[in-house]
C-alpha positions as CSV (number, residue, x, y, z in Angstrom):
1,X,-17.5,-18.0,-18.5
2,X,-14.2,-19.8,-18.0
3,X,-12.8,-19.8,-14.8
4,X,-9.7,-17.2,-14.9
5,X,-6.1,-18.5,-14.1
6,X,-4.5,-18.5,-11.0
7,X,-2.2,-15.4,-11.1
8,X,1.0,-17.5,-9.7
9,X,0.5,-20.0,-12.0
10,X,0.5,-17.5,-14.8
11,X,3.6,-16.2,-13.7
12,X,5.0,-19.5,-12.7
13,X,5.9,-18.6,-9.1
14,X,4.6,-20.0,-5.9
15,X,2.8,-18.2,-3.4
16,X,5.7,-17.5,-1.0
17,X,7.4,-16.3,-3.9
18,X,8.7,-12.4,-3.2
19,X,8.8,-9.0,-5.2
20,X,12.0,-9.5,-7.0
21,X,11.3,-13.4,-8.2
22,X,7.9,-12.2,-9.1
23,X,9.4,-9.0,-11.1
24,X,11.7,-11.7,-12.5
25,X,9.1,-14.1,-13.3
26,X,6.9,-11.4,-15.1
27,X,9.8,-10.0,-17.2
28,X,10.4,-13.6,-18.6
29,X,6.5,-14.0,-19.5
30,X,6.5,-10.2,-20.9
31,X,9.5,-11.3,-23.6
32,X,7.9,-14.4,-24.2
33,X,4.4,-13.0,-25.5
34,X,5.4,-9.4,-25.7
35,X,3.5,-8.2,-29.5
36,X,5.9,-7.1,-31.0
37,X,7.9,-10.7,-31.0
38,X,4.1,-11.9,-32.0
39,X,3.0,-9.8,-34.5
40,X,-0.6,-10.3,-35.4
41,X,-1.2,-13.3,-32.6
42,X,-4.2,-12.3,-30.5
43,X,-4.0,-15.1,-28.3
44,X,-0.3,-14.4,-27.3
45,X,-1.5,-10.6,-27.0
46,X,-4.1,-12.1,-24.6
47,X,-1.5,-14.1,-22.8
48,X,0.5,-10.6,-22.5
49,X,-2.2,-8.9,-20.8
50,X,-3.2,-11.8,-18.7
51,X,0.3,-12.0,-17.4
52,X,0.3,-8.1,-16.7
53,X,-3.0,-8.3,-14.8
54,X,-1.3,-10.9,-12.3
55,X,2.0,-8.7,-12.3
56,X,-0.3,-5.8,-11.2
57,X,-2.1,-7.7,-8.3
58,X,0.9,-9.5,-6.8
59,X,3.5,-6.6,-7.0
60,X,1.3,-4.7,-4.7
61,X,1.3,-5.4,-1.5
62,X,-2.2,-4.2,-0.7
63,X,-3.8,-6.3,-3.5
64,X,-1.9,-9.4,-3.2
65,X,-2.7,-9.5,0.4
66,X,-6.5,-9.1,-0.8
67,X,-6.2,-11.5,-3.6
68,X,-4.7,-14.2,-1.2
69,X,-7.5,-13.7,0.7
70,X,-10.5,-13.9,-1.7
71,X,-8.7,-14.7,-5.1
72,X,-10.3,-13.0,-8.4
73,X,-13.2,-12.5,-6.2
74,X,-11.7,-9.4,-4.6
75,X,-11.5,-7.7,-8.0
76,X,-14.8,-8.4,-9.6
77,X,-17.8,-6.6,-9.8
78,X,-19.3,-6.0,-6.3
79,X,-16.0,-6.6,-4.8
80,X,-14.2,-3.5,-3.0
81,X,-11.7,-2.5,-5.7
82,X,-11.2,-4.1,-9.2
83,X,-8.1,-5.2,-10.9
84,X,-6.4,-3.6,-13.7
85,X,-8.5,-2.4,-16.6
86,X,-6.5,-1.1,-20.0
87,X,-8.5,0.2,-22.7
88,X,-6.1,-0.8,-25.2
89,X,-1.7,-1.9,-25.6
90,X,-0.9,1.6,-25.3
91,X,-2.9,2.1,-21.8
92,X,-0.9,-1.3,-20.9
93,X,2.2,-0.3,-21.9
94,X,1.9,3.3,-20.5
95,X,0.9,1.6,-16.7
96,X,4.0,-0.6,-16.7
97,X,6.5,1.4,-18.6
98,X,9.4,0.7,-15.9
99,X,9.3,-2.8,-16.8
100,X,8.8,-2.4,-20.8
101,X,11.4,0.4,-20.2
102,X,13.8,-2.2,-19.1
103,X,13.4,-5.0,-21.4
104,X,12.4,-3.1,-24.6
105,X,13.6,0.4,-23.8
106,X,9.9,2.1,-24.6
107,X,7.2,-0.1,-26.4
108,X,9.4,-2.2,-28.5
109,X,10.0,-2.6,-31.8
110,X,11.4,0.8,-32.7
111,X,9.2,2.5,-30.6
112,X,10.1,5.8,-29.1
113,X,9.1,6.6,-25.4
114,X,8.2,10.2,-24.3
115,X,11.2,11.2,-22.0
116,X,10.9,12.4,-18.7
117,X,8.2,11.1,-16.8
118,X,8.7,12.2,-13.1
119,X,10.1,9.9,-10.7
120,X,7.8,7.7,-8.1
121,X,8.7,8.7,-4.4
122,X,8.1,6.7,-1.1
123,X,6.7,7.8,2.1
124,X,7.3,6.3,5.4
125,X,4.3,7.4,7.8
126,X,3.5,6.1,10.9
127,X,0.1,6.0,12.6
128,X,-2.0,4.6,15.5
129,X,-4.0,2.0,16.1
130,X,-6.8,4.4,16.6
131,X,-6.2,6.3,13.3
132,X,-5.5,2.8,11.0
133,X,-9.3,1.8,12.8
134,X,-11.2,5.6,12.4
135,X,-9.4,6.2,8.7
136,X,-7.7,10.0,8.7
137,X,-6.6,12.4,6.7
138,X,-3.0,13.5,7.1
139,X,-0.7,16.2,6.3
140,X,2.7,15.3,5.3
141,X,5.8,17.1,3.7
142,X,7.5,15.8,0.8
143,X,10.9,17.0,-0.6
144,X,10.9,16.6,-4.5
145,X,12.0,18.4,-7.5
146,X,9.5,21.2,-9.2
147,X,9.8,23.2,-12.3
148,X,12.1,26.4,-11.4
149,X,9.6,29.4,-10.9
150,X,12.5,31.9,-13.0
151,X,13.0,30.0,-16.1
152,X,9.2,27.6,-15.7
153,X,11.2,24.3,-16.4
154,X,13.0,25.5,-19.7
155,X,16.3,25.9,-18.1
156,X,17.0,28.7,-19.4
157,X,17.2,32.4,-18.4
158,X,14.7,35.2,-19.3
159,X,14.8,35.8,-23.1
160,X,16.9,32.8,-24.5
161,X,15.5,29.9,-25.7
162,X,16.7,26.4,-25.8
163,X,17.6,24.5,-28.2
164,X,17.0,21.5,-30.3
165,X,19.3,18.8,-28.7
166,X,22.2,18.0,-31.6
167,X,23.1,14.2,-30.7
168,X,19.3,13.5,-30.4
169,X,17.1,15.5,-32.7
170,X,15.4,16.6,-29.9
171,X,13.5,13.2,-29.5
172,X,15.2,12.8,-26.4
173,X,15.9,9.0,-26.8
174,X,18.4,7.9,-28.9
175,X,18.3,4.0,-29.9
176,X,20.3,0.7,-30.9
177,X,19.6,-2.4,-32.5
178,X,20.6,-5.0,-30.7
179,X,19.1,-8.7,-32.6
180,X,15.5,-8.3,-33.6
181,X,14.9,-5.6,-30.7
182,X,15.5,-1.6,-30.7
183,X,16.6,-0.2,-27.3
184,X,15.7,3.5,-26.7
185,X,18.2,4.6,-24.4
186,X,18.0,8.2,-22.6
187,X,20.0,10.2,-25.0
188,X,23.1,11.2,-22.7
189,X,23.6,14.6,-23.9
190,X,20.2,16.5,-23.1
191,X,19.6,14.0,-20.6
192,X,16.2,13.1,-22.0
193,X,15.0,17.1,-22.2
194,X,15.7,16.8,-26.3
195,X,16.3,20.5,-25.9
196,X,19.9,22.2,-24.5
197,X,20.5,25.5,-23.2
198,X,24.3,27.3,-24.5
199,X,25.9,27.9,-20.6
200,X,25.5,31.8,-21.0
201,X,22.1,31.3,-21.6
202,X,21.2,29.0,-18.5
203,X,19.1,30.8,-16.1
204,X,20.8,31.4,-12.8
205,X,18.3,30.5,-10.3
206,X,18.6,26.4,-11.2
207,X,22.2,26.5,-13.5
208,X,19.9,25.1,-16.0
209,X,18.3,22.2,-14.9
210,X,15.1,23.8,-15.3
211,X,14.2,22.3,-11.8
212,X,14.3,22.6,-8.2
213,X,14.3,21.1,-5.0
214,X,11.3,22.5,-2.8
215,X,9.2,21.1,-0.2
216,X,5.5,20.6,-1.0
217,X,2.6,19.8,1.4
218,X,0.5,17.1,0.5
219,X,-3.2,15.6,2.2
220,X,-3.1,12.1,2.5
221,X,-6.6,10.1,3.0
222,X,-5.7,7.1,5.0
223,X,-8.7,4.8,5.0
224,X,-10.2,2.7,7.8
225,X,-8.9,-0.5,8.0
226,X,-5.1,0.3,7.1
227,X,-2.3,-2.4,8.6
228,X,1.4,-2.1,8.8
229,X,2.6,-2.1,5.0
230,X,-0.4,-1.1,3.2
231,X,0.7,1.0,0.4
232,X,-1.3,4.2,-0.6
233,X,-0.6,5.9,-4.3
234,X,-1.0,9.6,-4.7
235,X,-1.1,10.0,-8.2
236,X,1.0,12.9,-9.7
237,X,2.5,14.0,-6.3
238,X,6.5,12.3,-6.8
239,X,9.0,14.2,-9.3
240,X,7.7,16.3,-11.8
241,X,8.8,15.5,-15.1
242,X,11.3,16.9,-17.7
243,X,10.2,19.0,-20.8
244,X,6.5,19.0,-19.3
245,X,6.4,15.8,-19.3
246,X,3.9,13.8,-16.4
247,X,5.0,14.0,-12.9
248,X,5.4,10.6,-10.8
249,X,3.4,8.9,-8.1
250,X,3.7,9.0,-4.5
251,X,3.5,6.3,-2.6
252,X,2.7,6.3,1.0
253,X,3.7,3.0,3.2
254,X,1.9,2.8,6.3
255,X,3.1,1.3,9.7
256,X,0.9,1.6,12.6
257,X,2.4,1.6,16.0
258,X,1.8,-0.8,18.9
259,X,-0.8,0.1,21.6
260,X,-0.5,-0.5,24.8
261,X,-4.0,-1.8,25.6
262,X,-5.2,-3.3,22.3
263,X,-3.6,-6.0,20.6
264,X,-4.3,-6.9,17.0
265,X,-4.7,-9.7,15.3
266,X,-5.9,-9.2,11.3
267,X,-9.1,-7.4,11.7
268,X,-9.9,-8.3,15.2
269,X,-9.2,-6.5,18.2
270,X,-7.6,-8.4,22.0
271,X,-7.9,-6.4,25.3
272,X,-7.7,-7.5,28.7
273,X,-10.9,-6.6,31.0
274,X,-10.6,-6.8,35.0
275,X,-13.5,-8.3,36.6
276,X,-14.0,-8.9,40.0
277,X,-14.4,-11.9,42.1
278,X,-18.2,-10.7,42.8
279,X,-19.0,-11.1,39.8
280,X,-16.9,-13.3,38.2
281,X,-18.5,-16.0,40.6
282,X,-22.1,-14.4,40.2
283,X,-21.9,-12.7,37.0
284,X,-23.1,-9.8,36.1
285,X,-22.6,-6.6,33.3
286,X,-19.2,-4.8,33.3
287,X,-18.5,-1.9,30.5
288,X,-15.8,-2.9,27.8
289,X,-13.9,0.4,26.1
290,X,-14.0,-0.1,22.8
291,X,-11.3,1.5,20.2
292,X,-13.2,4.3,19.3
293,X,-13.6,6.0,22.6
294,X,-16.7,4.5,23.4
295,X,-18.3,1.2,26.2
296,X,-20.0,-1.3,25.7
297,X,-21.9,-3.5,27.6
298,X,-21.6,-7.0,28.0
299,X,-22.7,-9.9,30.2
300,X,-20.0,-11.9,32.5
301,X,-21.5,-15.3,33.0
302,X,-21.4,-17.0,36.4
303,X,-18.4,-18.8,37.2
304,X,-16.3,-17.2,34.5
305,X,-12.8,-18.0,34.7
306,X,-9.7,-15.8,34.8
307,X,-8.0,-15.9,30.9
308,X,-11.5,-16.8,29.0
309,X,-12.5,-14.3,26.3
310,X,-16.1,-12.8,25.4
311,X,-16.6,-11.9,21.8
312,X,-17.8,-8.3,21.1
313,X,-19.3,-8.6,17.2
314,X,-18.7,-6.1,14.9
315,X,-16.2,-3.5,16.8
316,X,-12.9,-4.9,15.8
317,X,-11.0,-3.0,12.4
318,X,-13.4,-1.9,9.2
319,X,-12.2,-4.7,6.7
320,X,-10.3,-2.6,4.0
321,X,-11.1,-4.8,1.1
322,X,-14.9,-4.7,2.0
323,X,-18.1,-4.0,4.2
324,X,-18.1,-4.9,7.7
325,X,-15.7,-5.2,10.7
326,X,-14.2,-7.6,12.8
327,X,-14.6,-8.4,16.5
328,X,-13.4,-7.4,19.9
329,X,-12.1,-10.2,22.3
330,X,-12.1,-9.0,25.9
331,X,-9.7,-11.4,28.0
332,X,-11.1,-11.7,31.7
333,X,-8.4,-10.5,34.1
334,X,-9.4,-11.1,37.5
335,X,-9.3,-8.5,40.3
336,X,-8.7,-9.3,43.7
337,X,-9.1,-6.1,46.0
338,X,-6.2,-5.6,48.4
339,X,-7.9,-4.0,51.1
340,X,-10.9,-4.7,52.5
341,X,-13.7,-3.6,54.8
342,X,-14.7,-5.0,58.3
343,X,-18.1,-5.7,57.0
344,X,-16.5,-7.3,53.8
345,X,-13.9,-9.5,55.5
346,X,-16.6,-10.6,58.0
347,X,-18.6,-11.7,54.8
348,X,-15.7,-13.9,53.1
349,X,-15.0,-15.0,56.4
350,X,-18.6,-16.9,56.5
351,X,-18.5,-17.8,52.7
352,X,-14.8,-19.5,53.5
353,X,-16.1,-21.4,56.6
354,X,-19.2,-22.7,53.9
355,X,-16.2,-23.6,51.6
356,X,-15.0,-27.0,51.3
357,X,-10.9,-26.8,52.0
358,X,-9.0,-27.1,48.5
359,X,-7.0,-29.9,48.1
360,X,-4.0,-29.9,46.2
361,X,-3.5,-31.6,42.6
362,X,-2.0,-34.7,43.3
């Protein structure tokens, strides 16, 4: 099997490109091979799809990330998570109909798009460290617009019955040639709907717009291994859509707070540990807590040094693109009591007279 393409060489971009050059790079490759400027060429359809396979990975912040890190590897079979997967144009066309919307104003080449769909929402949510480590499930409340309950979405009140929008035929688009491309524009009388309702018959609950602004609950499963800016999409939770058409996404952007112990480092997890001078000139076994609540056990060799680090395997952050964790660092702090006992300053009074006098770096 040929070795796949490097998705920013597809596009053309570089790998600190950011979201708007790559948006920009991607629109210029989707007029360049779109099918309907190549009619009947299966390798430019190729091509297309191709180039919409690297737009979906490195638009998305969760999957570029994973893709910088393990490149079509992270997206193939065995992997955690596969890449984009269209059963036909349609499918392709349906997934990135913001960006067709734009260029070609529905699929292109007279085409006309279903009006309507509901519009995406973000959601800012902040969690801890201990939640982005555990994975949680959280409940959040998000404003958006619903069907009105009086009318159910028709706009109008009970016993009339829209009607067939006149400018648009009640297609809801109305279009324009502009060279060898159509544009479907939203037809600006029904506002997409392709139905109107006269004003006496508009129900009085929404004036019409057969939708209203509510507040809606909605569960959110945050998996383990979350980091600030991990996206989450909650399919069919944004706007609901005109005319019964499909509601839009939710998308959920994470940020998880500093803590005050641990510090973190990609998947790995840095903590300071005090140890005293007993055994840090001895060693010994101190416990570590871990993020989860829990201790752990680990061996301080003799002669340890204030600032080295001990690695504890495996109980750092679950990776989120796969099996396994990372580690926990413990950082030796060391403790020097304040107070002591008769019988304890007597005893580093002795091991001080068997000490050789420190001299000074020169």
């Amino acid at each position: 099997m040929a070795a796949k393409t490097d998705f920013y060489e597809l596009l053309g971009v570089t790998r600190e490109a950011d979201a708007a050059e790559i948006k920009k790079a991607f629109r210029k490759q989707a007029l360049q091979y779109h099918p309907d400027r190549n009619p009947g060429d299966k390798q430019a359809e190729e091509m297309f799809k191709q180039c919409a396979e690297a737009y979906d990975v490195l638009s998305d912040t969760e999957k570029r990330a994973r893709y910088d890190r393990y490149g079509h590897a992270a997206f193939e079979s065995g992997g955690s998570g596969s890449g984009p997967a269209y059963g036909n144009m349609d499918d392709l066309f349906s997934h990135f109909g913001d960006i067709f919307g734009d260029i070609f104003g529905g699929r292109g080449g007279g085409g006309t798009r279903k009006p309507g769909r509901g519009a995406d929402l973000r959601y800012d949510l902040g969690i801890s460290l201990e939640d982005a480590v555990a994975g949680i499930r959280r409940e959040i409340n998000i404003p958006r617009v619903e069907a009105c309950g009086t009318c159910q979405g028709s706009g109008a009140k009970p016993g009339a019955t829209p009607e067939p929008c006149g400018q648009c035929g009640g297609r809801g688009q109305v279009s324009t040639r502009q060279g060898p491309f159509v544009f479907a524009v939203t037809c600006p009388n029904c506002q997409g709907q392709g139905r109107t309702v006269r004003a006496q018959n508009r129900c009085g609950d929404c004036a019409g717009a057969g939708q209203k602004r509510v507040e809606r609950k909605v569960t959110v499963k945050i998996p383990a291994g979350v980091d600030t800016g991990t996206r989450l999409r909650v399919a069919g939770e944004g706007e609901k859509g005109a005319a019964n058409q499909p509601s839009g996404d939710l998308y959920v952007v994470l940020s998880v707070q500093p803590h005050e112990v641990y510090q973190r480092d990609g998947d790995d997890l840095h903590r300071e540990v005090d140890v005293d001078v007993i055994r840090a000139v001895l060693g010994g076994v101190i416990d570590v807590p871990l993020i989860d609540g829990t201790v752990e056990k680990i061996k301080i060799p003799a002669g340890i040094q204030p600032g080295e680090q001990i690695r504890i395997r495996g109980r750092g952050v679950p990776h989120l693109s796969g099996s396994g964790r990372g580690d926990q660092f413990a950082h030796v702090r060391l403790r020097v009591p304040k107070k002591l006992t008769d019988k304890q300053r007597e005893l580093f009074e002795k091991l001080d007279a068997e000490t050789p006098s420190p001299v000074a770096n020169g």
